[in-house]
C-alpha positions as CSV (number, residue, x, y, z in Angstrom):
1,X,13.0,25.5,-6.9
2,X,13.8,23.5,-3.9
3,X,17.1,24.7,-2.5
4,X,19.8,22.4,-0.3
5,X,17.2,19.8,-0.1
6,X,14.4,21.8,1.3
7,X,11.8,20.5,0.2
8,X,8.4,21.5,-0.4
9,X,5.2,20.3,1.7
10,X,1.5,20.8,0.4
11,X,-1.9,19.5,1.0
12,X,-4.9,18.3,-1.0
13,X,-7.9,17.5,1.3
14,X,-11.6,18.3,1.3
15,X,-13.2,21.6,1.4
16,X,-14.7,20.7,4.5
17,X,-12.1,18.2,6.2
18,X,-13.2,15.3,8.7
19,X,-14.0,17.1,11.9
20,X,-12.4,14.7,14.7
21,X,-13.8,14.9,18.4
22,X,-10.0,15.2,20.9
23,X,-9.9,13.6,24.0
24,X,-10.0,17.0,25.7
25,X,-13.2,17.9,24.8
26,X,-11.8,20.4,21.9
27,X,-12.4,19.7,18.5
28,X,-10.2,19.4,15.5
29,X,-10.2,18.1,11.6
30,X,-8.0,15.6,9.9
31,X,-6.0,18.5,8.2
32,X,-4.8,20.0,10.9
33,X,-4.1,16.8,12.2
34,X,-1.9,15.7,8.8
35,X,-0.4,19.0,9.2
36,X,0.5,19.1,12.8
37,X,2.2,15.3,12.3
38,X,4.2,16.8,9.1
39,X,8.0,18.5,10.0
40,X,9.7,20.2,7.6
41,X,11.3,18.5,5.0
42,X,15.4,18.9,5.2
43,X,16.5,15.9,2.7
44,X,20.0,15.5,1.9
45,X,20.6,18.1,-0.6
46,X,23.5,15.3,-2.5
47,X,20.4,13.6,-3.0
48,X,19.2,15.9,-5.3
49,X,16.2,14.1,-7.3
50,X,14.3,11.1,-7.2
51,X,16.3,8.6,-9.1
52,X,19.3,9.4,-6.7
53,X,16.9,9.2,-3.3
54,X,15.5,6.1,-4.8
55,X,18.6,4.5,-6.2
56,X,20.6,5.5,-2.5
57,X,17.7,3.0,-0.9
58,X,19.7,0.1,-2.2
59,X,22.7,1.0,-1.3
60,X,21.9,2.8,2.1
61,X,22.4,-0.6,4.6
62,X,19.3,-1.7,6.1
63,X,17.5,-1.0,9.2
64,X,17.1,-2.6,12.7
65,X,16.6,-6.6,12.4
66,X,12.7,-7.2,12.6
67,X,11.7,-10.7,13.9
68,X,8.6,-12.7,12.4
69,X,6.7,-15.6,12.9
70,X,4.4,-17.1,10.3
71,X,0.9,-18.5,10.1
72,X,-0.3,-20.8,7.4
73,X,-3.7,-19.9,6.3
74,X,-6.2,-21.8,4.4
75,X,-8.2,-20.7,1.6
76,X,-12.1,-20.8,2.1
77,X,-13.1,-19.5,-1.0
78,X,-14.3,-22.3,-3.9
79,X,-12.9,-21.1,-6.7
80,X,-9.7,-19.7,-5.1
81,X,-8.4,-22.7,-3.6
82,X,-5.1,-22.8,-1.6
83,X,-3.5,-21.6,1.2
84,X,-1.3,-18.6,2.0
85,X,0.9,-17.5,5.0
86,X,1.1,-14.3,6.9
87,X,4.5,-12.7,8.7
88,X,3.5,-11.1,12.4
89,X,6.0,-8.8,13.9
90,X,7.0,-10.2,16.8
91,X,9.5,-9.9,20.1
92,X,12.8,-11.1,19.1
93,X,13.5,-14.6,19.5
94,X,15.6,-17.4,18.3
95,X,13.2,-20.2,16.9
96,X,14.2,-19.9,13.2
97,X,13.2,-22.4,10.8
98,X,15.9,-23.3,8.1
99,X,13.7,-22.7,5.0
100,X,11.9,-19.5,6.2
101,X,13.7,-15.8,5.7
102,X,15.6,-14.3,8.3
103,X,14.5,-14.1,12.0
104,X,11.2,-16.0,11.2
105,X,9.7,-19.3,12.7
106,X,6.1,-20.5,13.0
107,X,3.9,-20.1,15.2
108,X,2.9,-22.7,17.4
109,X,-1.2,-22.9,17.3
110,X,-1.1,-22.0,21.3
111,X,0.8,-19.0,20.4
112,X,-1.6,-17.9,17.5
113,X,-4.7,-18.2,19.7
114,X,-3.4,-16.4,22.0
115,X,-2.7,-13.1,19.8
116,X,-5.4,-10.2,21.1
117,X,-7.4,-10.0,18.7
118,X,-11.4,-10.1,18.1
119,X,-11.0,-9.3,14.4
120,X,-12.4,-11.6,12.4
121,X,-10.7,-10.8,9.3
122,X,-7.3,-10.5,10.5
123,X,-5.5,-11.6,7.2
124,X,-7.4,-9.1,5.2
125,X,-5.5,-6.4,7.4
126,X,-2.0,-7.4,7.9
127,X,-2.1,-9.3,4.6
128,X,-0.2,-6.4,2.1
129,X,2.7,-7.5,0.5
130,X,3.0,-11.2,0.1
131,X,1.9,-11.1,-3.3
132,X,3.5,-9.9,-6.7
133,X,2.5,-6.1,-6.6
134,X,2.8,-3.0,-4.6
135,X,2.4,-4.0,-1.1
136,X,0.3,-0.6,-0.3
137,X,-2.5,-0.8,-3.1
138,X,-3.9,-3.4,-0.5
139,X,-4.6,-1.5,2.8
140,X,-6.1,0.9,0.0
141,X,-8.7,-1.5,-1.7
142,X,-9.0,-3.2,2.1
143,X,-10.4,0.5,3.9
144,X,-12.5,1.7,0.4
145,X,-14.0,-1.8,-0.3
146,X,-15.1,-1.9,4.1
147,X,-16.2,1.9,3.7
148,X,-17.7,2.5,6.9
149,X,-17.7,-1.1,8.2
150,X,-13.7,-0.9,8.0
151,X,-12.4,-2.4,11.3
152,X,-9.2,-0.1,11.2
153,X,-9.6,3.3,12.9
154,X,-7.4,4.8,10.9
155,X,-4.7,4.5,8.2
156,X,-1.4,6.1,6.5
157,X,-0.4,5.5,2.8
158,X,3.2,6.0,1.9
159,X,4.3,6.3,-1.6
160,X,1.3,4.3,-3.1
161,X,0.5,3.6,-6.7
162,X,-3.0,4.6,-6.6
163,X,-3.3,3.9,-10.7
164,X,-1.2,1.1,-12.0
165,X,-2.1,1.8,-15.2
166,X,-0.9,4.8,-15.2
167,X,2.6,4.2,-13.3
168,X,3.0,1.1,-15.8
169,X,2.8,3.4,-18.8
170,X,5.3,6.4,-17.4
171,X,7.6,3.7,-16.1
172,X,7.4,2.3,-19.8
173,X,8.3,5.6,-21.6
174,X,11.7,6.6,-20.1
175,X,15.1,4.1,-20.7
176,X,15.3,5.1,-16.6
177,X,11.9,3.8,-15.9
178,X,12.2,0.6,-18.2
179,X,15.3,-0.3,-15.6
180,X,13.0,-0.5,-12.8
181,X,10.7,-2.1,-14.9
182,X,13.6,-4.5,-15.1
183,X,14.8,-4.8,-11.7
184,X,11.0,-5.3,-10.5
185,X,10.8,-8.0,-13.6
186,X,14.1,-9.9,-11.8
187,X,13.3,-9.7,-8.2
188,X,9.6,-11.3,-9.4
189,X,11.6,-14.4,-11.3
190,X,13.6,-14.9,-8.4
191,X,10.8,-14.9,-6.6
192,X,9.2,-17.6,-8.6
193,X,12.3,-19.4,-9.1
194,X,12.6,-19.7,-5.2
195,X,9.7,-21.5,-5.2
196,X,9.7,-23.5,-8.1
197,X,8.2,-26.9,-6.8
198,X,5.6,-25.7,-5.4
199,X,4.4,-23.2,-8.7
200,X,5.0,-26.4,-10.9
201,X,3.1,-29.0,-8.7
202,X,0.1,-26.5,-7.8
203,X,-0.7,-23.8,-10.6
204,X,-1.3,-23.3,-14.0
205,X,1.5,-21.1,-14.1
206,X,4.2,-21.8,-16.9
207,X,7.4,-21.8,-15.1
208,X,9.8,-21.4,-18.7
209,X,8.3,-18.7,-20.1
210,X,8.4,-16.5,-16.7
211,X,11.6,-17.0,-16.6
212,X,12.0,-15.9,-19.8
213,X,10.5,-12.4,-19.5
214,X,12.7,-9.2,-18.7
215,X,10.2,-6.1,-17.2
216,X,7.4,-6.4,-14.9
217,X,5.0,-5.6,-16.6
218,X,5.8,-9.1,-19.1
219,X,5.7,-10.6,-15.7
220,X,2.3,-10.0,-14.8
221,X,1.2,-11.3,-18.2
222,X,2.3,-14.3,-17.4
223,X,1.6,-14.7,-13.5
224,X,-1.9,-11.8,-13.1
225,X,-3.7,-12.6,-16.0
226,X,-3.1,-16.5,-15.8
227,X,-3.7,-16.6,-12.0
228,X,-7.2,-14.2,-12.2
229,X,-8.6,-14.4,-15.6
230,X,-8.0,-10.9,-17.2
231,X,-7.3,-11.0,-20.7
232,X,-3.8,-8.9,-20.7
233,X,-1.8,-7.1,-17.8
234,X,-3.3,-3.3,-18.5
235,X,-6.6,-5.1,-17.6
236,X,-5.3,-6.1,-14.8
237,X,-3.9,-3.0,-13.8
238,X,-7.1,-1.1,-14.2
239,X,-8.9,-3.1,-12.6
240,X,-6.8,-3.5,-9.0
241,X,-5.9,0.0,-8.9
242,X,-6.8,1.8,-5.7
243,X,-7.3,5.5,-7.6
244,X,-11.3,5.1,-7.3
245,X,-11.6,3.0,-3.8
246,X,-10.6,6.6,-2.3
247,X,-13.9,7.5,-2.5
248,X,-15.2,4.8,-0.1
249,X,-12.9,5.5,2.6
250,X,-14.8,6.4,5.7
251,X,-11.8,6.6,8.6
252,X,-9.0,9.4,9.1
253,X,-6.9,8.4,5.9
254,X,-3.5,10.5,5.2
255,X,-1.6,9.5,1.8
256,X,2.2,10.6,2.0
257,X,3.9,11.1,-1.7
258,X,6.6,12.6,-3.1
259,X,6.1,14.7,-6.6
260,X,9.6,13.1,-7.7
261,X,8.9,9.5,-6.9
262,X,10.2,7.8,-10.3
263,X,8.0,4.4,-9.6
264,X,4.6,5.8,-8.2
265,X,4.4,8.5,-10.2
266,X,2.7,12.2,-9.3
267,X,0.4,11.8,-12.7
268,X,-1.8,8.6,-11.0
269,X,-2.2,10.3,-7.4
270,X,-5.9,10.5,-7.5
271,X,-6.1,14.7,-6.3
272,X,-10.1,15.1,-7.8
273,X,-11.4,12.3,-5.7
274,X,-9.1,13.0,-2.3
275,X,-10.5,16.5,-3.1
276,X,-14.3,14.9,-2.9
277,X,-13.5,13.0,0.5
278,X,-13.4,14.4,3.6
279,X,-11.7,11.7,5.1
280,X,-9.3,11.8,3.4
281,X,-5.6,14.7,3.4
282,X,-2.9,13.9,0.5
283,X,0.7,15.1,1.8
284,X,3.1,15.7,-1.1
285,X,6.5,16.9,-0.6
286,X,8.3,18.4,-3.6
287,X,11.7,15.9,-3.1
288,X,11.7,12.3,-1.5
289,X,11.9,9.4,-4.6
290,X,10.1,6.5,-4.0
291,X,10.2,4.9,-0.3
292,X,13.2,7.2,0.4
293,X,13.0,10.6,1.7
294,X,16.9,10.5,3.0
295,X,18.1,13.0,5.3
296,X,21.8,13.9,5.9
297,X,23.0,11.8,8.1
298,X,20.8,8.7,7.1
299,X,17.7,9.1,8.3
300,X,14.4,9.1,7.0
301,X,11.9,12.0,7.4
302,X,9.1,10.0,6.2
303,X,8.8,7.8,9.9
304,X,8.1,11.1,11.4
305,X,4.5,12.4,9.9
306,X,3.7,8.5,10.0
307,X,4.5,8.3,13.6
308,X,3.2,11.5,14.7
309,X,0.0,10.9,12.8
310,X,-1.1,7.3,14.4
311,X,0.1,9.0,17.7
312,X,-2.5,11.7,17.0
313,X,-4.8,9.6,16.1
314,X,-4.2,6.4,19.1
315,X,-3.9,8.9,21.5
316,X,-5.7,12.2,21.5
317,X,-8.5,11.6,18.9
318,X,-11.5,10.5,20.3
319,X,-12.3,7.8,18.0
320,X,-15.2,6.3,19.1
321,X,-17.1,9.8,18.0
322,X,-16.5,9.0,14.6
323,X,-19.4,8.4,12.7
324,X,-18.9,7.1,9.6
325,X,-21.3,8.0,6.9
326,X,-22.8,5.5,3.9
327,X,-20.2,5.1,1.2
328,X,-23.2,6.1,-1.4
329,X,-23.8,9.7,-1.4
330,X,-22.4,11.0,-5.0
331,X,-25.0,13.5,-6.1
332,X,-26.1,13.7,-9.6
333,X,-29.3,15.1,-11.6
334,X,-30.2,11.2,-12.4
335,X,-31.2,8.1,-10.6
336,X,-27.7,6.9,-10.8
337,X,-25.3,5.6,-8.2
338,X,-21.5,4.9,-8.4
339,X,-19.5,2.5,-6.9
340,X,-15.9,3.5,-6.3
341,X,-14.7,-0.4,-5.7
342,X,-16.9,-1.9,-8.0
343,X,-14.4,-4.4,-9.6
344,X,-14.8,-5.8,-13.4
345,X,-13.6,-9.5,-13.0
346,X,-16.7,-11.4,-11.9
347,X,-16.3,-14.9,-10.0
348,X,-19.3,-17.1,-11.7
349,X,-21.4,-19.8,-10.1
350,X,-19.3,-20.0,-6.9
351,X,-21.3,-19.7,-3.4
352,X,-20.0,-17.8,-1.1
């Protein structure tokens, strides 16, 4: 039992963890890097459960003003057509564009060119939550799907719904989880609604009937299956989880979830293949919700593993000794291989 909102901290990891070369000439491994980078867990004990930590998130008043500035991008793929736009952090400024959210303007293409950067996949990386689902599944599907090509060096996962499926299903069984489903289904038709030119003049999308639906899960019926070409939403969700790309990680990964979150539920963490990965630590704590992890006095304890663990890594790890091994060496009595981000929608006659 977690007393006075103590709560618990344990790990799932490999039996024989990354081993990570320091700066110092000493060695380590990623768990006793995750667990160095973890504090104890002191949560506001009037915040006794999940729903409450994760209801108190929308009433709790938000955090320090963060400044953007967008870049349109276009499409190269053939059958994917379009463009999309990505949101850098930036310095403050005061350039805002009347039609953009809060404390964003565009980049001038001066100012984009000269960003520091040699990737040449940069949307891929900061490209995780301008579309309709959890904005964390896609650093997860990004770092699996590279395996040990993956330009990052390393990577943290907060409160992620590894198996969609499976969060859709326990979020569909209680009247508590059906509101979210609701709330997630409104915020999505607002979303739609705020752009309703542009989803009537350039999809296939029909505009009535998405307004007409209530949960989220009626939403990406209409919006994921229509957009991709899966046959219903549980396809869908199956099919983009992350729960199997955890397998093809090949950097320092470290997943951070609470056991209480009501949204990304315990039941779809993925503990049998973090257990198979060396590169990869879960951290659950006992108490925390989803996203929320308040401690008395407003803050929230999650920043500080997450902090402490990128420090660790940016700063004492060695990083160019890591050498990532193939993402193919599941052993079985047969000729067999299995690929862990192997992906059942197929794209047909297009060259890429």
């Amino acid at each position: 039992m977690d007393w006075f909102g103590r709560a618990k901290i344990s790990f799932t990891h490999h039996t024989s963890p990354l081993t990570l070369q320091q700066k110092d000439g000493t060695t380590t491994d990623l768990l006793k890097v995750c667990e160095q980078a973890t504090p104890p867990c002191q949560l506001n004990p009037l915040l006794f459960n999940g729903h409450v930590q994760t209801m108190w998130t929308v009433v709790k008043e938000h955090g320090p003003q963060i400044y953007y500035r967008r870049k349109i991008f276009d499409s190269d793929h053939k059958l994917y057509a379009g463009t999309f736009t990505v949101d850098f952090v930036t310095e403050p400024h005061q350039d805002f564009e009347e039609k953009l959210p809060p404390r964003t303007a565009y980049f001038s293409e001066q100012d984009f060119a000269n960003l520091p950067s040699d990737d040449s996949k940069p949307m891929l990386i900061v490209l995780h939550g301008n579309f309709f689902e959890p904005p964390l599944m896609y650093p997860i599907q990004y770092v699996g799907e590279e395996g040990e090509g993956c330009l990052l060096k390393g990577a943290v996962a907060v409160g992620n719904p590894f198996n969609l499926d499976v969060t859709n299903r326990a979020l569909r069984r209680t009247h508590l989880g059906r509101l979210y489903q609701r709330v997630m289904g409104t915020n999505m038709k607002k979303l739609v609604a705020n752009h309703k030119e542009t989803v009537l003049k350039y999809t296939n999308l029909d505009y009535d009937r998405i307004q007409n639906i209530t949960y989220l899960n009626e939403f990406d019926r209409e919006v994921q299956t229509v957009t991709w070409g899966y046959p219903t939403e549980d396809a869908y969700y199956r099919d983009a989880s992350s729960c199997d790309a955890v397998l093809g990680i090949r950097i320092p990964f470290m997943a951070l979830s609470a056991a209480d979150d009501p949204i990304a539920v315990e039941e779809a963490i993925p503990y049998q293949e973090i257990k198979q990965n060396p590169y990869t630590v879960l951290c659950l704590t006992s108490l925390g919700g989803h996203l929320s992890w308040f401690e008395l006095g407003g803050g929230r304890w999650h920043t500080r593993p997450i902090c402490n663990f990128l420090n660790k890594m940016a700063f004492d790890i060695d990083l160019d000794a890591i050498k990532p091994d193939a993402c193919d060496k599941f052993d079985s009595q047969f000729r067999t291989h299995f690929d862990p981000v192997q992906r059942k929608l197929q794209i047909l006659d297009v060259d890429q």
